[in-house]
PDB file with one MODEL, atoms N, CA, C and O in Angstrom:
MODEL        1
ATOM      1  N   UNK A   1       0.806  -1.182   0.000  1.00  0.00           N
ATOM      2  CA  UNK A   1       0.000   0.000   0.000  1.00  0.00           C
ATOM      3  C   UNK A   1       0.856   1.255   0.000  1.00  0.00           C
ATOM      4  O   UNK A   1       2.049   1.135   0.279  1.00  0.00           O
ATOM      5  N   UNK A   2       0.367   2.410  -0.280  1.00  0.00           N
ATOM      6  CA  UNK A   2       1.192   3.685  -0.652  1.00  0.00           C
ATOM      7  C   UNK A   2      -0.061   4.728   0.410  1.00  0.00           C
ATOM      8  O   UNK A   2      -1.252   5.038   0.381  1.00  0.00           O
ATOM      9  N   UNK A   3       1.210   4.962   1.303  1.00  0.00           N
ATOM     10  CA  UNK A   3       0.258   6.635   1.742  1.00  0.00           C
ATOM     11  C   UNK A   3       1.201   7.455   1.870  1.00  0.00           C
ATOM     12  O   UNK A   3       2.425   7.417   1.744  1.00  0.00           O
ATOM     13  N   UNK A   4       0.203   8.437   2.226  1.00  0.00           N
ATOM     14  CA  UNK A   4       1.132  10.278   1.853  1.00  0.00           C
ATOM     15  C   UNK A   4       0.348  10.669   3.108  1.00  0.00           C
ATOM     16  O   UNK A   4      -0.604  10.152   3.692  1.00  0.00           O
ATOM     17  N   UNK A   5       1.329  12.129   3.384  1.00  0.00           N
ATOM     18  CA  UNK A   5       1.229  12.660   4.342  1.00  0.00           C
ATOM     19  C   UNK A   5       1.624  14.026   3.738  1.00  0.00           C
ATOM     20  O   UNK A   5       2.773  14.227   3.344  1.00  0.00           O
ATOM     21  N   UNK A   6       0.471  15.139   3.656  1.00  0.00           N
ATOM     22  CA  UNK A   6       0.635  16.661   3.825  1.00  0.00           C
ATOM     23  C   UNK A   6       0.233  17.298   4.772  1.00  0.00           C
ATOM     24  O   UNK A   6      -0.286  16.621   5.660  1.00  0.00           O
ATOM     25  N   UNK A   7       0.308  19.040   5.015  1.00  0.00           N
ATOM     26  CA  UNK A   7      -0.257  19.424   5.798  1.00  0.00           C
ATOM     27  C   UNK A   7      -1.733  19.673   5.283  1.00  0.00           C
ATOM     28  O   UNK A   7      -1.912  20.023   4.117  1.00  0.00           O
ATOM     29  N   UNK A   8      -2.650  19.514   6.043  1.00  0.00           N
ATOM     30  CA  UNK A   8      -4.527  20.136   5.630  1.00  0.00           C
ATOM     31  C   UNK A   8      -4.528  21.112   5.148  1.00  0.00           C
ATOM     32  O   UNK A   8      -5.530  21.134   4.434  1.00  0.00           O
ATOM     33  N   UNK A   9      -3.873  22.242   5.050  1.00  0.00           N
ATOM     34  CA  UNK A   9      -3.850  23.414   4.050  1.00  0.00           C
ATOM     35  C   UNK A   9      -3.815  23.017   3.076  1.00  0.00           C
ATOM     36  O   UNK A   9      -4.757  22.964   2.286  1.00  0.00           O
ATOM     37  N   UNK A  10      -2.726  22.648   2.910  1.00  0.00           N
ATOM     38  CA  UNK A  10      -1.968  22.078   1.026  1.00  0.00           C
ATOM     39  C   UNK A  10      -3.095  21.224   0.559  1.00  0.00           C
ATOM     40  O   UNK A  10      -3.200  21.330  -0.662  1.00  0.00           O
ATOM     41  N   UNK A  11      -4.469  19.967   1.358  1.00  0.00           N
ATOM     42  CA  UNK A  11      -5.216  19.600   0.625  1.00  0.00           C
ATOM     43  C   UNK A  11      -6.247  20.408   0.359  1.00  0.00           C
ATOM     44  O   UNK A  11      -6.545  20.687  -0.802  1.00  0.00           O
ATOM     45  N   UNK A  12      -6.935  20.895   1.449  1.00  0.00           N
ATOM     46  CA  UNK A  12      -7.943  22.209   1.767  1.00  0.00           C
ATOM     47  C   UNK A  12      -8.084  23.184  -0.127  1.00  0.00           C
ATOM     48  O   UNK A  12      -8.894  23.276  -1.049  1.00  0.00           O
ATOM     49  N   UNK A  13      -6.623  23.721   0.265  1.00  0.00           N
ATOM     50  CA  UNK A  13      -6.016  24.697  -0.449  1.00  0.00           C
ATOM     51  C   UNK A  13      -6.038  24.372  -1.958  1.00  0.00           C
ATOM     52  O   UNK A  13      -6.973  24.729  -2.675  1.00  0.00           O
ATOM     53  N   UNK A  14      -5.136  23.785  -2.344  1.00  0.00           N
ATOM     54  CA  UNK A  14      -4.722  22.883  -3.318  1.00  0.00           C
ATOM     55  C   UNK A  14      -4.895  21.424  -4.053  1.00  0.00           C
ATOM     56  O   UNK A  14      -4.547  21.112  -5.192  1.00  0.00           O
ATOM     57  N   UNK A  15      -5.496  20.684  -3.118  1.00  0.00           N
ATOM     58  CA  UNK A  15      -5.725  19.255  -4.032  1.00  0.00           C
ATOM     59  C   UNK A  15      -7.294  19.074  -3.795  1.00  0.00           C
ATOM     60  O   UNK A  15      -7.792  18.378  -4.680  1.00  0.00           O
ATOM     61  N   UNK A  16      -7.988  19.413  -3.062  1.00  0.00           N
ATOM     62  CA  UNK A  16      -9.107  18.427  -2.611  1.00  0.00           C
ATOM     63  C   UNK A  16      -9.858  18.971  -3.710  1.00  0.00           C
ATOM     64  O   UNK A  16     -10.484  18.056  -4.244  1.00  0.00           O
ATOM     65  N   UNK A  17     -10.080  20.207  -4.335  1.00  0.00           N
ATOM     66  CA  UNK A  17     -11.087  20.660  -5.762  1.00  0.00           C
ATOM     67  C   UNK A  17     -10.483  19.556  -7.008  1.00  0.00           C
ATOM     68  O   UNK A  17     -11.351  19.259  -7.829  1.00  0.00           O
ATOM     69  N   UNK A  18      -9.468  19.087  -7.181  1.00  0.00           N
ATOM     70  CA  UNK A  18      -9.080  18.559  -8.521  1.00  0.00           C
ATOM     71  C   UNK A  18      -8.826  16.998  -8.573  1.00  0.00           C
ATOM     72  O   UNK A  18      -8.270  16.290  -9.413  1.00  0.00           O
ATOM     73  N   UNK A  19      -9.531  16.686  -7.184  1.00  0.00           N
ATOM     74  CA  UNK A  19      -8.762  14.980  -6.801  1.00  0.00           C
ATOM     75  C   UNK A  19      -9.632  14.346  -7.623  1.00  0.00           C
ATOM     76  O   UNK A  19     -10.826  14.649  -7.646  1.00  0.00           O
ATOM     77  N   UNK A  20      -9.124  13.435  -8.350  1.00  0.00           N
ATOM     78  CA  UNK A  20      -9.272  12.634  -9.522  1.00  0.00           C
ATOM     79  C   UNK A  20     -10.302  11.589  -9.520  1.00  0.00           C
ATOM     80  O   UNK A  20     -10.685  10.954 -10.502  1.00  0.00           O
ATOM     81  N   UNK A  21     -10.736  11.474  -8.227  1.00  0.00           N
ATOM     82  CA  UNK A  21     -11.992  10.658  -7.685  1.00  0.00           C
ATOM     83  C   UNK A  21     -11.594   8.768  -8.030  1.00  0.00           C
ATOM     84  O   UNK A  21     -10.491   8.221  -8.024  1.00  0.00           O
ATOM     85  N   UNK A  22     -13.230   8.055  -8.350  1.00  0.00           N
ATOM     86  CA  UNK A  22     -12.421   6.522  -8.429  1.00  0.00           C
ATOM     87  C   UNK A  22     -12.782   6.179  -9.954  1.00  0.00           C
ATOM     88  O   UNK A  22     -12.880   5.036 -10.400  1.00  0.00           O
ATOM     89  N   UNK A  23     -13.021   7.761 -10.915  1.00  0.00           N
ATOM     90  CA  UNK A  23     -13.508   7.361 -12.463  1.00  0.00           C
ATOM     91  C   UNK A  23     -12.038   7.411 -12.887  1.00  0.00           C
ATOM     92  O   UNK A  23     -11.714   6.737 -13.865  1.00  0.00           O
ATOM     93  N   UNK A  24     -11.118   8.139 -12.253  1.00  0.00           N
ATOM     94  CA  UNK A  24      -9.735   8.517 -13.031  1.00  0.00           C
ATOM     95  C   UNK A  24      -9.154   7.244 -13.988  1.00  0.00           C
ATOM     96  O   UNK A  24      -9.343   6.042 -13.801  1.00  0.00           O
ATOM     97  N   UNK A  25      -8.272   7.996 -15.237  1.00  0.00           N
ATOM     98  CA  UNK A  25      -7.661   7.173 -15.956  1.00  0.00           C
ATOM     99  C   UNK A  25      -6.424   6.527 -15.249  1.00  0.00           C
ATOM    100  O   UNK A  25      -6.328   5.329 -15.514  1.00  0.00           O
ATOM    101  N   UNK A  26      -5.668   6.905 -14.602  1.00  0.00           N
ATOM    102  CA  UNK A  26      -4.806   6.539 -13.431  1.00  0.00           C
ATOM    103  C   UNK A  26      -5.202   6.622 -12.114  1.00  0.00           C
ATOM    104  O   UNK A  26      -6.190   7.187 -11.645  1.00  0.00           O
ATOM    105  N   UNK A  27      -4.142   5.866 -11.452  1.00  0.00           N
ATOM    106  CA  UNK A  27      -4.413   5.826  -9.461  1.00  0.00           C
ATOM    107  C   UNK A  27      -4.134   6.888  -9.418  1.00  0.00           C
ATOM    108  O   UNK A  27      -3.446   7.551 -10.194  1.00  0.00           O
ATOM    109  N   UNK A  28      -4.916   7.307  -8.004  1.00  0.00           N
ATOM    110  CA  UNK A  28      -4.633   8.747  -7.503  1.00  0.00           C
ATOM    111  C   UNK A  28      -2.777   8.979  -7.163  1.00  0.00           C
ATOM    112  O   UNK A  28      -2.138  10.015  -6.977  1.00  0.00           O
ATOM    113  N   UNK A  29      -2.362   7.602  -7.189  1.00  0.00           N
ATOM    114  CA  UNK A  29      -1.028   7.717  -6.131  1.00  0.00           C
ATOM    115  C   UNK A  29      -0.235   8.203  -7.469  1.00  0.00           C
ATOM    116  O   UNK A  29       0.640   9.026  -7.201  1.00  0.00           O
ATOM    117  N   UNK A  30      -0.335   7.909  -8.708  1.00  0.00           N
ATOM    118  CA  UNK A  30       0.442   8.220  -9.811  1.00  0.00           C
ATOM    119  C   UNK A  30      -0.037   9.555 -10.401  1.00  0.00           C
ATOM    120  O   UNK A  30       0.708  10.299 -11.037  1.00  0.00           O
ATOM    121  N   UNK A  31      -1.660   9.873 -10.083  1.00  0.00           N
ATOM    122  CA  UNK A  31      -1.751  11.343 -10.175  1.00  0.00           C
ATOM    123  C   UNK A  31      -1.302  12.296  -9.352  1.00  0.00           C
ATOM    124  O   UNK A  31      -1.282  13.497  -9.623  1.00  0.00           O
ATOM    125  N   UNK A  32      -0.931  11.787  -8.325  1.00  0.00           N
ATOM    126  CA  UNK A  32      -0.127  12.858  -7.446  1.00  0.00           C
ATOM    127  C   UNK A  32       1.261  13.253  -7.723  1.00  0.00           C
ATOM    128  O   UNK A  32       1.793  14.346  -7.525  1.00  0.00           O
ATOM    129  N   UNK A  33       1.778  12.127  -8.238  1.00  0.00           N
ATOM    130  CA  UNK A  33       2.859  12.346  -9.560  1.00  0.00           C
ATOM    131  C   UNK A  33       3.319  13.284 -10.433  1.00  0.00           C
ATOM    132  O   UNK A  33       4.477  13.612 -10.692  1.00  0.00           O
ATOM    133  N   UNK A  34       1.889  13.826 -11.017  1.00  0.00           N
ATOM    134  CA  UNK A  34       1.788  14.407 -11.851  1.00  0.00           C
ATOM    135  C   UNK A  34       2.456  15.853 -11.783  1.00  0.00           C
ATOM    136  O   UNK A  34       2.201  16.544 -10.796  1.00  0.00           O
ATOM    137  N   UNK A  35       3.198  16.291 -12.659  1.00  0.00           N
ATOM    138  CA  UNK A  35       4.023  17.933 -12.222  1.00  0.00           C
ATOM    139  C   UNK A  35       2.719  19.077 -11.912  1.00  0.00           C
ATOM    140  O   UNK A  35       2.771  20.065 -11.181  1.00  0.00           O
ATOM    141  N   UNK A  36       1.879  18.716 -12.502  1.00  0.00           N
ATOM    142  CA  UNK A  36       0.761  19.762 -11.644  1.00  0.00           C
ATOM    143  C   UNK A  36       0.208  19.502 -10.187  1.00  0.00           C
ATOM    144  O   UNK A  36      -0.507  20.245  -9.516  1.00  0.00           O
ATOM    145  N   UNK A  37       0.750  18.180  -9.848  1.00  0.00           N
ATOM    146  CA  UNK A  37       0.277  18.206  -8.403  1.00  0.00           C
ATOM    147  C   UNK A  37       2.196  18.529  -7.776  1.00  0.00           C
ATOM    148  O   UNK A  37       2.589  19.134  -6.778  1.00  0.00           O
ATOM    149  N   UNK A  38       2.770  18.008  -8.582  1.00  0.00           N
ATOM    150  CA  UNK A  38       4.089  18.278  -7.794  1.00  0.00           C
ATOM    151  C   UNK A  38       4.451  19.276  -7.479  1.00  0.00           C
ATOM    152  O   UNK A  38       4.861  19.441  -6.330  1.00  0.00           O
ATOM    153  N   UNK A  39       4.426  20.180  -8.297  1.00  0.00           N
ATOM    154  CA  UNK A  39       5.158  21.639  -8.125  1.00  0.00           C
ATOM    155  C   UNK A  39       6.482  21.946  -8.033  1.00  0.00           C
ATOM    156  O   UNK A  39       6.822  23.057  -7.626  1.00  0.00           O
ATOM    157  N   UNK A  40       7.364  21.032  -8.386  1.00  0.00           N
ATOM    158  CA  UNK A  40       8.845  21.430  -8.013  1.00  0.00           C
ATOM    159  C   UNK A  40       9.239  20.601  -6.877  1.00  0.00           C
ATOM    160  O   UNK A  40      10.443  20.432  -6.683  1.00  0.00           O
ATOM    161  N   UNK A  41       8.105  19.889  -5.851  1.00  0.00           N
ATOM    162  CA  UNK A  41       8.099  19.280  -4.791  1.00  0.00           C
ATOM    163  C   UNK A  41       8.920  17.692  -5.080  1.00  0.00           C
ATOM    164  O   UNK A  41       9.180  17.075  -6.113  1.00  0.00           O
ATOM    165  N   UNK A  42       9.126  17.453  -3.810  1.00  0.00           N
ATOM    166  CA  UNK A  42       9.877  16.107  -3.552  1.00  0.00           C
ATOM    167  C   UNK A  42       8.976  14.908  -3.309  1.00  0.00           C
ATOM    168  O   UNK A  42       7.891  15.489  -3.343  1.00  0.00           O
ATOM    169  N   UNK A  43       8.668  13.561  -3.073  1.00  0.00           N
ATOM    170  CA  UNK A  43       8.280  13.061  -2.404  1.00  0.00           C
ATOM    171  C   UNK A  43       9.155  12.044  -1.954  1.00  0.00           C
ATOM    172  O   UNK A  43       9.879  11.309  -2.626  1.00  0.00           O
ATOM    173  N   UNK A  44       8.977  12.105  -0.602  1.00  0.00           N
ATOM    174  CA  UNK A  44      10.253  11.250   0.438  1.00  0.00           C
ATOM    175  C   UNK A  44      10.194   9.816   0.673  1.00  0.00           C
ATOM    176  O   UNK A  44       9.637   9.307   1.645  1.00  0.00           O
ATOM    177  N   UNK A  45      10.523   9.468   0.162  1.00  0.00           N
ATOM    178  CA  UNK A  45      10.436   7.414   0.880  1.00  0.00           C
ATOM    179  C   UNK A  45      11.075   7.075   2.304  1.00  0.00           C
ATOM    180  O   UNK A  45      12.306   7.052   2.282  1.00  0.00           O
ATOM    181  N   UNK A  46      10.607   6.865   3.273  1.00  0.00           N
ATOM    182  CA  UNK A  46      10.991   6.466   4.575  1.00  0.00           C
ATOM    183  C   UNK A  46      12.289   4.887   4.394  1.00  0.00           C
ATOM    184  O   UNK A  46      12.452   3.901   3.675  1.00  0.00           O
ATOM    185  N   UNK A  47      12.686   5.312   5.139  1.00  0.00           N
ATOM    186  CA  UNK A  47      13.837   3.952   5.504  1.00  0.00           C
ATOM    187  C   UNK A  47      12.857   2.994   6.037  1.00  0.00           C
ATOM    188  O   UNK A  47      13.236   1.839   5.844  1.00  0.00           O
ATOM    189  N   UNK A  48      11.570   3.091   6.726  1.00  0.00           N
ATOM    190  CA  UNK A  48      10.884   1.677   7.413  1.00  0.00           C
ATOM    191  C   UNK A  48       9.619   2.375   6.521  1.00  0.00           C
ATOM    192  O   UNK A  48       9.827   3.574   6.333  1.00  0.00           O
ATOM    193  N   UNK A  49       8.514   1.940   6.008  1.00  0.00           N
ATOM    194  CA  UNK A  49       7.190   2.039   5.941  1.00  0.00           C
ATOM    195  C   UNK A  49       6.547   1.964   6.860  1.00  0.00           C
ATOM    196  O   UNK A  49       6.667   1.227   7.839  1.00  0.00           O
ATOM    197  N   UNK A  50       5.364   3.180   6.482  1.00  0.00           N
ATOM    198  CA  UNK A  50       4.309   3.244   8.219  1.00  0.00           C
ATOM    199  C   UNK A  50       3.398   2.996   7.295  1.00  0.00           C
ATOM    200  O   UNK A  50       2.536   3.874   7.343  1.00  0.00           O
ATOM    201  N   UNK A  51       3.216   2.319   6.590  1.00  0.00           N
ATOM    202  CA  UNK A  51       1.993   1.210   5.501  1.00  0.00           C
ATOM    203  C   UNK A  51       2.411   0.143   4.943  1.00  0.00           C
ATOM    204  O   UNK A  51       3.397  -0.086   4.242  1.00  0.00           O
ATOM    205  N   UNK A  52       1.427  -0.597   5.381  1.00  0.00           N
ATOM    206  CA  UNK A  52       1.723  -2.114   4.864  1.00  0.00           C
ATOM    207  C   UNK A  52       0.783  -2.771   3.562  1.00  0.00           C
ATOM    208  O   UNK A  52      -0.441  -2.700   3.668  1.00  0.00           O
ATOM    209  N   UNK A  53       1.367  -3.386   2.380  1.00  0.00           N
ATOM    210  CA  UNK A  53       0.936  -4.019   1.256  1.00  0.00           C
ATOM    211  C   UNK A  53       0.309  -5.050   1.436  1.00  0.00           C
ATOM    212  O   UNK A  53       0.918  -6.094   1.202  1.00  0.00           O
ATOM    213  N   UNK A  54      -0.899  -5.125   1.837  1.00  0.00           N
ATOM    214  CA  UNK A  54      -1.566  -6.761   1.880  1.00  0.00           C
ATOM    215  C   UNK A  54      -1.860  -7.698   0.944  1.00  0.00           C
ATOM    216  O   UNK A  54      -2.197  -8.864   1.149  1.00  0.00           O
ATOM    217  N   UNK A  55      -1.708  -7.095  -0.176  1.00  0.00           N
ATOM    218  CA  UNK A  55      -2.045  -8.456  -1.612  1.00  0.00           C
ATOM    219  C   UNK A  55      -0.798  -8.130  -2.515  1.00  0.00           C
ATOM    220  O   UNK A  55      -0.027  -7.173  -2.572  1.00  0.00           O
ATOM    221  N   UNK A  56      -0.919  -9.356  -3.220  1.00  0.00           N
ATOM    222  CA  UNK A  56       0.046  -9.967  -3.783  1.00  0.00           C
ATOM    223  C   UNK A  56      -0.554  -9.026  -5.288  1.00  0.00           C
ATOM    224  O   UNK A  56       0.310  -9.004  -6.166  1.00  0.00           O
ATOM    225  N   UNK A  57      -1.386  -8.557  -5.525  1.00  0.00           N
ATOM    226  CA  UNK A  57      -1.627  -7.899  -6.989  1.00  0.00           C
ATOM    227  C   UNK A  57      -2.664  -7.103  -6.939  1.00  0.00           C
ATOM    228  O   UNK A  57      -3.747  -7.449  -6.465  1.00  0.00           O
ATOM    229  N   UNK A  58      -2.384  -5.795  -7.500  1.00  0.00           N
ATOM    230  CA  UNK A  58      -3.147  -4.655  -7.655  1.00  0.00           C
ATOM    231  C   UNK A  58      -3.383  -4.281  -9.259  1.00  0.00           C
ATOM    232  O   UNK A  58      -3.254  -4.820 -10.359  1.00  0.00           O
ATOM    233  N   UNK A  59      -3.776  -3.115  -8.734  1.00  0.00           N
ATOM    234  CA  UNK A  59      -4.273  -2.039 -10.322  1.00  0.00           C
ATOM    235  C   UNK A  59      -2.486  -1.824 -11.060  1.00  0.00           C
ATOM    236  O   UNK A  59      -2.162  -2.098 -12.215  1.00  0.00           O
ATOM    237  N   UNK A  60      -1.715  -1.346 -10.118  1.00  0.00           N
ATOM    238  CA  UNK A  60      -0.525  -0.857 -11.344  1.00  0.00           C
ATOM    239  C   UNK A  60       0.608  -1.844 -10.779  1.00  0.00           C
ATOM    240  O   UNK A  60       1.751  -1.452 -11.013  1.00  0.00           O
ATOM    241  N   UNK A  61       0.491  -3.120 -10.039  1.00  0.00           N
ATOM    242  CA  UNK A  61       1.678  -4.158  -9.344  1.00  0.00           C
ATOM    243  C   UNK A  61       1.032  -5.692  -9.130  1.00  0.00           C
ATOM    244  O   UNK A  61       0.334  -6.251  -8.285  1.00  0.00           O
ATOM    245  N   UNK A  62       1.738  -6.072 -10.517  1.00  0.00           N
ATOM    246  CA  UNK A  62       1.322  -7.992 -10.781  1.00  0.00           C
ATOM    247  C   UNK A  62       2.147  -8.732  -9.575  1.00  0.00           C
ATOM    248  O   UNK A  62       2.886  -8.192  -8.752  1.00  0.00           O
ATOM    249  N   UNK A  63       1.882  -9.834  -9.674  1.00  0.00           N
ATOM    250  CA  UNK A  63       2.551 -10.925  -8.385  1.00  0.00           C
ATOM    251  C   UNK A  63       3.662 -10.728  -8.732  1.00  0.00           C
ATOM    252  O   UNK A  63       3.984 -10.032  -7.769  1.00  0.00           O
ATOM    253  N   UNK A  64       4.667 -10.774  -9.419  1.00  0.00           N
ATOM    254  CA  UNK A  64       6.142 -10.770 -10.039  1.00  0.00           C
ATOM    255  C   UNK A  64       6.505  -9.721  -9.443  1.00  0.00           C
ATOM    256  O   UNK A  64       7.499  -9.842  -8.728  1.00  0.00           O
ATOM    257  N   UNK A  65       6.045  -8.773  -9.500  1.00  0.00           N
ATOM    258  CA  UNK A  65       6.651  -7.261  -8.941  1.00  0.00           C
ATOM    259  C   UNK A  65       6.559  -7.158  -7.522  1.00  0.00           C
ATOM    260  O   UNK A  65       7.607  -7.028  -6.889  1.00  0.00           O
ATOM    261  N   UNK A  66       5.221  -7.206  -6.796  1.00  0.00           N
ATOM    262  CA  UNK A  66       5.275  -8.035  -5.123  1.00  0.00           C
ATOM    263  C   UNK A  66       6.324  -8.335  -5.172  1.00  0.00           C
ATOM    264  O   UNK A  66       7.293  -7.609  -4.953  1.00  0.00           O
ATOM    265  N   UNK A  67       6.329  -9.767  -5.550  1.00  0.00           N
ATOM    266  CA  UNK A  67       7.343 -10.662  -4.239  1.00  0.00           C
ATOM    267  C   UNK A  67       9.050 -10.002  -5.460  1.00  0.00           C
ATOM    268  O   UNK A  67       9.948 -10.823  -5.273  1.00  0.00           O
ATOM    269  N   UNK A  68       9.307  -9.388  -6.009  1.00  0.00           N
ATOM    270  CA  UNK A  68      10.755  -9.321  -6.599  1.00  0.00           C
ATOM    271  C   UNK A  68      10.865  -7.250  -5.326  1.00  0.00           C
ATOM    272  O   UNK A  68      11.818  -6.718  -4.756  1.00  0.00           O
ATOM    273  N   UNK A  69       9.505  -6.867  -5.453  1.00  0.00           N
ATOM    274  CA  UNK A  69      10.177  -5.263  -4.913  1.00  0.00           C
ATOM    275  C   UNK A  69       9.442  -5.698  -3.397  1.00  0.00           C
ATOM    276  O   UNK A  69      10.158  -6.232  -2.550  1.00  0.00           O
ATOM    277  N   UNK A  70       8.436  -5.520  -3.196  1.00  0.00           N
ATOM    278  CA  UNK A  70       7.683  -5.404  -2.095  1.00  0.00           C
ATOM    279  C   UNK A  70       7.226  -6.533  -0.910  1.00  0.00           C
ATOM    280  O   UNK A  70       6.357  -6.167  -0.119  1.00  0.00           O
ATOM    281  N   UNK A  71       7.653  -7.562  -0.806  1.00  0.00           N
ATOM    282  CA  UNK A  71       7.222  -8.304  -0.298  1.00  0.00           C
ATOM    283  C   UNK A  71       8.432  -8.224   1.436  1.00  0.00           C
ATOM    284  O   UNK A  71       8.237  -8.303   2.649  1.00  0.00           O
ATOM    285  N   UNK A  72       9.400  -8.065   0.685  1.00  0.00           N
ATOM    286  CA  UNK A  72      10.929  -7.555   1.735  1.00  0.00           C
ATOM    287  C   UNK A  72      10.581  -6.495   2.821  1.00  0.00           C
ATOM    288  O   UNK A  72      10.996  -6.300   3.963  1.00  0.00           O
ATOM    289  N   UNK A  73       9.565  -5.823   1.942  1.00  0.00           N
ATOM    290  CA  UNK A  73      10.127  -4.218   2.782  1.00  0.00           C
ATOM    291  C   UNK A  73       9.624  -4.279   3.924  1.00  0.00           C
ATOM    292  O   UNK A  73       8.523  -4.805   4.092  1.00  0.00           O
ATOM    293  N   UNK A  74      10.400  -3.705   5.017  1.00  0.00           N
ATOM    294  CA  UNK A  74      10.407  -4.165   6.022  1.00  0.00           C
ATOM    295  C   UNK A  74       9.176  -2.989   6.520  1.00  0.00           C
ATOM    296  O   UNK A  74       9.102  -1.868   6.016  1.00  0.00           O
ATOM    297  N   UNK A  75       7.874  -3.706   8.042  1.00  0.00           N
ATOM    298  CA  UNK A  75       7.009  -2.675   8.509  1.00  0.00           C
ATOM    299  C   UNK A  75       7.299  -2.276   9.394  1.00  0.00           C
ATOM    300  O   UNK A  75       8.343  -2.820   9.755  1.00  0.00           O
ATOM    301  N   UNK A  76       6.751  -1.072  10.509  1.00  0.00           N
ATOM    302  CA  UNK A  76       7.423  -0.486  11.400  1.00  0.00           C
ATOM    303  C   UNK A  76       6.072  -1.044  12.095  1.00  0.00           C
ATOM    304  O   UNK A  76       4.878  -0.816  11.900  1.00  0.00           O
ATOM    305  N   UNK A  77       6.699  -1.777  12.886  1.00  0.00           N
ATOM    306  CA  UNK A  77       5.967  -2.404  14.313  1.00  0.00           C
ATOM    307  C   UNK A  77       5.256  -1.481  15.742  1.00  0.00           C
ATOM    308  O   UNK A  77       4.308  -1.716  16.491  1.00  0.00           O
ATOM    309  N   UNK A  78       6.203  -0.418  15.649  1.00  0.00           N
ATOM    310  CA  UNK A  78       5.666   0.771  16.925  1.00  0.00           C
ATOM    311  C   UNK A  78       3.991   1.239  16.872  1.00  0.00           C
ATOM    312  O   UNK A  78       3.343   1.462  15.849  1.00  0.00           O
ATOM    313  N   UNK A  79       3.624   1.295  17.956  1.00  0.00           N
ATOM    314  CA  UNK A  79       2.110   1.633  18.050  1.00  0.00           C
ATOM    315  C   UNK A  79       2.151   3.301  17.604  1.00  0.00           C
ATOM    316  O   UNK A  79       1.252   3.809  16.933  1.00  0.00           O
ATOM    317  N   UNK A  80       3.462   4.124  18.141  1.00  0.00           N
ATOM    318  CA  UNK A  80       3.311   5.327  17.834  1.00  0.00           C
ATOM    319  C   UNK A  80       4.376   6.023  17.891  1.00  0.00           C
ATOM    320  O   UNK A  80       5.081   6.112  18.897  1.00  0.00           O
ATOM    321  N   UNK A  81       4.679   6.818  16.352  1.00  0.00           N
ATOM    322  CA  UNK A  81       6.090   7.135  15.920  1.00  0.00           C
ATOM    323  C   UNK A  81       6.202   8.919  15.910  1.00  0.00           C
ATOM    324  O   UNK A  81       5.805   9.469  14.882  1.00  0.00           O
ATOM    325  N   UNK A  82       6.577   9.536  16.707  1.00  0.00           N
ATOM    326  CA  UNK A  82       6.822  11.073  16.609  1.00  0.00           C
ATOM    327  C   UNK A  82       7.588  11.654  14.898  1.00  0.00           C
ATOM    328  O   UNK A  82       8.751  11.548  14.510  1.00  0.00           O
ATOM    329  N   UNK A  83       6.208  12.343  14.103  1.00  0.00           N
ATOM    330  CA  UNK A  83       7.128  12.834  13.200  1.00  0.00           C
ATOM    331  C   UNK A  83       7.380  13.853  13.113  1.00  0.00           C
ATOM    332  O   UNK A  83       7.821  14.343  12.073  1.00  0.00           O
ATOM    333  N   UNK A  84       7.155  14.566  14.307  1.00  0.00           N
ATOM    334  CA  UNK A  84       8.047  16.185  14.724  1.00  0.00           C
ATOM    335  C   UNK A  84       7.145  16.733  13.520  1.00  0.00           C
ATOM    336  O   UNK A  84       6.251  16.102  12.956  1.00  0.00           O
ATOM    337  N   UNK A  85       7.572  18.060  13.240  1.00  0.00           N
ATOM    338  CA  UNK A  85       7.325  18.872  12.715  1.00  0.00           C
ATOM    339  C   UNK A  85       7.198  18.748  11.103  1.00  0.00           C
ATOM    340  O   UNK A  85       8.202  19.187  10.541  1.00  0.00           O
ATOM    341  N   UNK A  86       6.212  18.258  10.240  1.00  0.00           N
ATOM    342  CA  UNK A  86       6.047  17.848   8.893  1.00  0.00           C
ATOM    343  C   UNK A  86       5.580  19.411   8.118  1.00  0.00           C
ATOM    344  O   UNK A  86       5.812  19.528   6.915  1.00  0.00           O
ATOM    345  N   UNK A  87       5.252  19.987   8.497  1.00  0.00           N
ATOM    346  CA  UNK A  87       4.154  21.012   7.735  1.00  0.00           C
ATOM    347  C   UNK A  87       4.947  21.704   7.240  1.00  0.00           C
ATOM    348  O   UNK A  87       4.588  22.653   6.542  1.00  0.00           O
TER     349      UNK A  87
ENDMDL
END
């Protein structure tokens, strides 16, 4: 599974009028991708994941791709992780 984390302004503000809903031609996670949602922006990959992948095959990841990228990655076990200051 794939999640994101902004501050409520930036969706408020900026994404929640244009979110692509569940008719879109792509996943939302690859429309967020998109240089009009990016802006010049980064998006960060954590050293542990605070989301976990439960099936072996989705919309844009066959079984082959699971178990060769995702099946490894390791989850973060803690009930509750301080991420300081994100906004």
């Amino acid at each position: 599974g794939l999640g994101w984390m902004i501050p409520q302004r930036r969706w408020a503000d900026e994404l929640k009028h244009k979110w692509p809903g569940t008719n879109a031609a792509i996943g939302w996670d690859h429309w967020l991708r998109l240089p009009d949602q990016m802006q010049g922006r980064d998006c960060v990959s954590p050293e542990v994941s605070r989301n976990k992948n439960v099936g072996d095959q989705g919309v844009n990841v066959g079984r082959g791709e699971f178990a060769g990228q995702l099946r490894g990655v390791a989850f973060n076990s803690e009930e509750r992780v301080d991420f300081g200051d994100v906004g």
